[in-house]
C-alpha positions, 0 to 999 in steps of 0.5 A: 518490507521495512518502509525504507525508501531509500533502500528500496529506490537503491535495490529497484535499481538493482532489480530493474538493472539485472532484469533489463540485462538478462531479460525478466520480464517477470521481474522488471514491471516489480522493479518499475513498482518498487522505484515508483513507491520509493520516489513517492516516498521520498517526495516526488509524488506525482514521478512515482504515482506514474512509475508504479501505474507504468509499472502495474500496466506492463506487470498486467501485460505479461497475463500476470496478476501475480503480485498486483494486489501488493502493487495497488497497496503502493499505488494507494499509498503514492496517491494517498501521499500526493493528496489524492487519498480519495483515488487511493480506496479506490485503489484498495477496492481494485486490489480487494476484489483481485484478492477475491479473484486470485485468492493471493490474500498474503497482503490483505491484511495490509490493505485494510490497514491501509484502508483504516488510514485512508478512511481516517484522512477522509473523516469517514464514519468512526465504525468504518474506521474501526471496522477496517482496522479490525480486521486488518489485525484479525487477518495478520493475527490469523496469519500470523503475521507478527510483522503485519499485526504489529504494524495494524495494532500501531497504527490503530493504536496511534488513530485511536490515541489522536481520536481521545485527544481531540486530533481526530477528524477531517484531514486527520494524518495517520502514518502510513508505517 
């Protein structure tokens, strides 16, 4: 959760390693997951998008949707990463309506942080825009959340301040952290 791809490449290691050995089924496709996030992030965009596809894939193989909301939050952000942000909300959506399914809405606020960036990369509607990053922070606030209000108010912060200076628009880069 701290956004550090090279801490998080070295522990998916760890976690793919052990669960390789002691046979986690459950464990590994998070692993896969995790790897691919960390690859993106690091700059080898299109390696990592098919980890955690691969990784998604076999979590779901296991009759698990435990952890895939989170898991699409990843997907978004590697497709977001390698310019395809357009395939990136459809990611969000996938991973909304399984929220809506599973009830397992610990990430979303998250997702419509992630959302809010997407949106804003594209150059859509400022209400839109708003309207995400908004209740990115009213459901981390009503979660309490301290770590995901914080990082919605940023980000949300730093849309608008690029917005009032004239960087807003098309093509317009939010931080994704």
């Amino acid at each position: 959760f701290d956004r550090n791809p090279a801490e998080v490449e070295r522990l998916a290691s760890d976690l793919i390693e052990l669960s390789t050995r002691q046979n986690f089924v459950r464990w590994l496709p998070g692993g896969e997951v995790l790897r691919g996030w960390a690859r993106s992030a690091l700059g080898a965009t299109a390696e990592g998008v098919s980890l955690i596809e691969n990784g998604i894939a076999d979590n779901r193989a296991t009759g698990s949707i435990l952890l895939v909301p989170l898991f699409l939050a990843l997907k978004a952000e590697a497709l977001h990463l390698a310019d395809r942000t357009s395939e990136a909300l459809q990611a969000i959506s996938e991973a909304e309506a399984l929220v809506e399914k599973s009830e397992e809405r610990w990430w979303s606020a998250e997702l419509h942080r992630l959302r809010g960036v997407f949106l804003t990369s594209l150059g859509a509607d400022d209400a839109q825009i708003d309207g995400a990053f908004c209740e990115a922070i009213s459901i981390a606030r009503e979660q309490k959340s301290i770590s995901l209000t914080k990082r919605a108010e940023a980000t949300y912060a730093e849309y608008r301040r690029q917005k009032e200076s004239g960087l807003g628009g098309r093509g317009f880069r939010l931080p994704l952290c």
